[in-house]
C-alpha positions as CSV (number, residue, x, y, z in Angstrom):
1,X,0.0,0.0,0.0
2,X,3.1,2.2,0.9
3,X,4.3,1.8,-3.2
4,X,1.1,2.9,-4.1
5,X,0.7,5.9,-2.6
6,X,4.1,7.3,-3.1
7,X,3.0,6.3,-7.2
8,X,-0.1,8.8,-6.5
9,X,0.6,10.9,-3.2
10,X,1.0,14.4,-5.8
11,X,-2.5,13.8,-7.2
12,X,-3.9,13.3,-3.9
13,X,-2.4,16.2,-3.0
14,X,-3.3,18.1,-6.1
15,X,-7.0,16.6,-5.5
16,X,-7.3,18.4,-1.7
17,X,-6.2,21.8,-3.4
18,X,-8.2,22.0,-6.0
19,X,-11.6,20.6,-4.0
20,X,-10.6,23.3,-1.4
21,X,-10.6,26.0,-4.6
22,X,-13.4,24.7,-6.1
23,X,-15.5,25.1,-3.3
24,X,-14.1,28.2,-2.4
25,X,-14.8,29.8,-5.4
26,X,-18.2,28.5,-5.7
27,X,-19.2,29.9,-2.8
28,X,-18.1,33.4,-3.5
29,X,-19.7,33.1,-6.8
30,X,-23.0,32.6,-5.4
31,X,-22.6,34.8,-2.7
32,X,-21.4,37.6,-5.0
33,X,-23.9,36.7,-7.8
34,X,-26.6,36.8,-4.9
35,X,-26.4,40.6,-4.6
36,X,-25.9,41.3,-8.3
37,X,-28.3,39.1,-10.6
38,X,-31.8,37.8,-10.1
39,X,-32.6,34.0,-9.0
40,X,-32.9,32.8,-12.6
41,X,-30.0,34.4,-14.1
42,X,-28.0,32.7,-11.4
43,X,-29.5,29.7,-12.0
44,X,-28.4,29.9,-15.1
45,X,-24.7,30.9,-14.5
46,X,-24.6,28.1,-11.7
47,X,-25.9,25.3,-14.3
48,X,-22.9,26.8,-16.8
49,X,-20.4,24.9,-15.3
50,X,-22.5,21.5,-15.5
51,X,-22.6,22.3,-19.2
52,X,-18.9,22.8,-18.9
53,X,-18.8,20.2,-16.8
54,X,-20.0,17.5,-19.2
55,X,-18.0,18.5,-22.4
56,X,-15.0,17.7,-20.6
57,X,-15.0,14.0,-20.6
58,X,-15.6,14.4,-24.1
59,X,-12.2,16.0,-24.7
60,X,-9.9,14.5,-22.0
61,X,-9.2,11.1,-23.6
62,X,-7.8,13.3,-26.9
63,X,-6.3,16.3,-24.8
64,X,-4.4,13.9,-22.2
65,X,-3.2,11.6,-25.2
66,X,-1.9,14.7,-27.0
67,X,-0.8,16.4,-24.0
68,X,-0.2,13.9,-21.4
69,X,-1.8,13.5,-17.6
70,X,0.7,16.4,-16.0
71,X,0.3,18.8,-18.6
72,X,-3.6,18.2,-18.8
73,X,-3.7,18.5,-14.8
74,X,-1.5,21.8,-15.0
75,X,-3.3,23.8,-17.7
76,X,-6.7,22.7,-16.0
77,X,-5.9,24.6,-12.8
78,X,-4.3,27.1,-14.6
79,X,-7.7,28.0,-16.2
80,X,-9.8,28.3,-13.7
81,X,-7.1,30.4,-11.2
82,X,-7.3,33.2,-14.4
83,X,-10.9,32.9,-14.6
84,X,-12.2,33.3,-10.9
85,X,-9.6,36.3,-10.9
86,X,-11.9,38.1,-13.8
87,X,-15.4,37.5,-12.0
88,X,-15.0,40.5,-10.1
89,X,-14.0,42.7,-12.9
90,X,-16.7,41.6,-15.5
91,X,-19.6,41.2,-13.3
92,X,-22.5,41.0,-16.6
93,X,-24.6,37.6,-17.3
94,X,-22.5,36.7,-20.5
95,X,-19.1,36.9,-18.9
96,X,-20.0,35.1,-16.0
97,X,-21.9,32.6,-18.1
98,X,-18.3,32.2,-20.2
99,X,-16.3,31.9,-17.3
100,X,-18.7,29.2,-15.4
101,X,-18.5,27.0,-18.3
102,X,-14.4,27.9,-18.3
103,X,-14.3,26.6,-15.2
104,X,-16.5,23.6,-16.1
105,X,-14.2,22.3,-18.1
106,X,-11.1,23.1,-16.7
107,X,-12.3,21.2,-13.1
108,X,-14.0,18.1,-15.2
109,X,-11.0,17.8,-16.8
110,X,-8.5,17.5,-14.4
111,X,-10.8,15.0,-13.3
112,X,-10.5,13.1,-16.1
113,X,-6.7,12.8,-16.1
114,X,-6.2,12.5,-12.1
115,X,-8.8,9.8,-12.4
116,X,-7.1,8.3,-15.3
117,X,-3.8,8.5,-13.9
118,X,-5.1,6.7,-10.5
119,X,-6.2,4.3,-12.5
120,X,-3.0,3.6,-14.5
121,X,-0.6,3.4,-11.5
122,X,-2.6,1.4,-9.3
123,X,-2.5,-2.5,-9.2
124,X,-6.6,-3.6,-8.9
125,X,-6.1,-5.1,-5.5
126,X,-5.5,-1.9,-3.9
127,X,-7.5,1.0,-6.4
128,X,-10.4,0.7,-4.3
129,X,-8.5,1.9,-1.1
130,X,-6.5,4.4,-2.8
131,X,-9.9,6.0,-4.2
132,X,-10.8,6.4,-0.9
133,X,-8.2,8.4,0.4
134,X,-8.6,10.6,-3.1
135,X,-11.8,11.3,-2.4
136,X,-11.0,11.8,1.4
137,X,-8.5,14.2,0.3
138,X,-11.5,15.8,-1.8
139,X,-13.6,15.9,1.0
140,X,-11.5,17.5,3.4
141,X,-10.6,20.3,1.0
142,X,-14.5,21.3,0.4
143,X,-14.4,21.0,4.2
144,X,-11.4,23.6,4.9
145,X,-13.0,25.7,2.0
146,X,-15.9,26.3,3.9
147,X,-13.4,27.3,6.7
148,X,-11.7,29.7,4.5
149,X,-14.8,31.8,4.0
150,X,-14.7,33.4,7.5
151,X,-11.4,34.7,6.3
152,X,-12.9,38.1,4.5
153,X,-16.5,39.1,2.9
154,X,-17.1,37.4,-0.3
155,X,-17.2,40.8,-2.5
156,X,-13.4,41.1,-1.1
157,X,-11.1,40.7,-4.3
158,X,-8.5,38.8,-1.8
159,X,-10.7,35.8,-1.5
160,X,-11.2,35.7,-5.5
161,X,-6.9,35.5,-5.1
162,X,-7.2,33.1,-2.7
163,X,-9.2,30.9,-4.7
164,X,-6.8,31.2,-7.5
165,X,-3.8,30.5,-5.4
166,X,-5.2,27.5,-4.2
167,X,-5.7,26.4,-7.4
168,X,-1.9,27.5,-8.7
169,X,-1.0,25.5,-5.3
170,X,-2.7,22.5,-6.5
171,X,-0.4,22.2,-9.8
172,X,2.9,22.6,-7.8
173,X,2.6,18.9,-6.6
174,X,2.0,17.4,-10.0
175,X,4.7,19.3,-11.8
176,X,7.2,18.7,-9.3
177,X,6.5,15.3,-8.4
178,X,8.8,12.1,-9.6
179,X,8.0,8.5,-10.6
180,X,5.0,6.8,-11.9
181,X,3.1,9.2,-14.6
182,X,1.1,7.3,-16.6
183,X,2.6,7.1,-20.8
184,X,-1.1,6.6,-22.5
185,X,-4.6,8.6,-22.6
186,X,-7.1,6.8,-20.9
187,X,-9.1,4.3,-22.7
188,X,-11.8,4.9,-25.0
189,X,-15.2,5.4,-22.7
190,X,-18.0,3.0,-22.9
191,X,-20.7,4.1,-25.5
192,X,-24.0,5.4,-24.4
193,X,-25.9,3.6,-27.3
């Protein structure tokens, strides 16, 4: 169990950084859109990212065989720190719509490739329990997000930063991390039909 979290350990890693961003800038998006836009407009923006969200998948098994799981993970948290640092400054329906959907797939497809890479590095007998510390790590970052948002008012432009550094932070242990990085994209998904 030792050999296979030292194969994964920066993903895990990278997975509390960016749950703990994710949140966090969720939260200061509905906050902030809460005293700006009407219920159904942020509706709208909110369901943006699930549109985001599902194209993703779509794209990760071409963009992580073209670009490989590190640079797919790096450019996906790269994306979403520059875009929750332009929320405050173009606070209009389109924009934010744009930006949701940014972030969408940015987050969906980091997914993609840590999930991908998990998979790759781990021997079957011991994926299931290294899942569960991923998604413990996950779950503790949403939790400490929550924390985070006593740190300032939402409509402060420091916590936008804040979400973006966290999500800068959560590259640093995939780019500097040694070993097991998986060669191949994933495989091809299961069809729907």
């Amino acid at each position: 169990m030792r050999t296979a979290i030292a194969a994964v350990w920066a993903i895990i890693v990278c997975s509390f950084f960016v749950q703990t961003a994710n949140a966090l800038q969720t939260d200061l998006i509905s906050l902030k859109a809460d005293g700006v836009f009407r219920a159904g407009i942020i509706g709208l923006l909110m369901a943006s990212y699930y549109a985001g969200y599902v194209v993703a998948p779509l794209l990760g098994r071409v963009v992580i065989g073209r670009f490989g799981h590190v640079k797919t993970v790096v450019v996906a948290m790269l994306l979403p720190a520059a875009v929750i640092l332009l929320h405050p400054l173009f606070v209009n329906t389109f924009a934010w719509i744009v930006f949701r959907a940014l972030s969408g797939i940015a987050l969906s497809l980091s997914y993609v490739a840590v999930e991908s890479w998990i998979n790759a590095s781990i021997p079957n007998l011991l994926r299931g329990r290294v899942f569960s510390i991923y998604m413990f790590a996950q779950l503790a970052g949403m939790t400490v997000a929550q924390g985070l948002l006593t740190l300032g008012p939402p409509s402060n432009y420091g916590m936008f930063v804040l979400a973006a550094a966290l999500f800068l932070i959560a590259a640093a242990p995939v780019i500097i991390a040694r070993g097991n990085k998986p060669l191949s994209a994933p495989p091809n998904p299961l069809s729907i039909i």
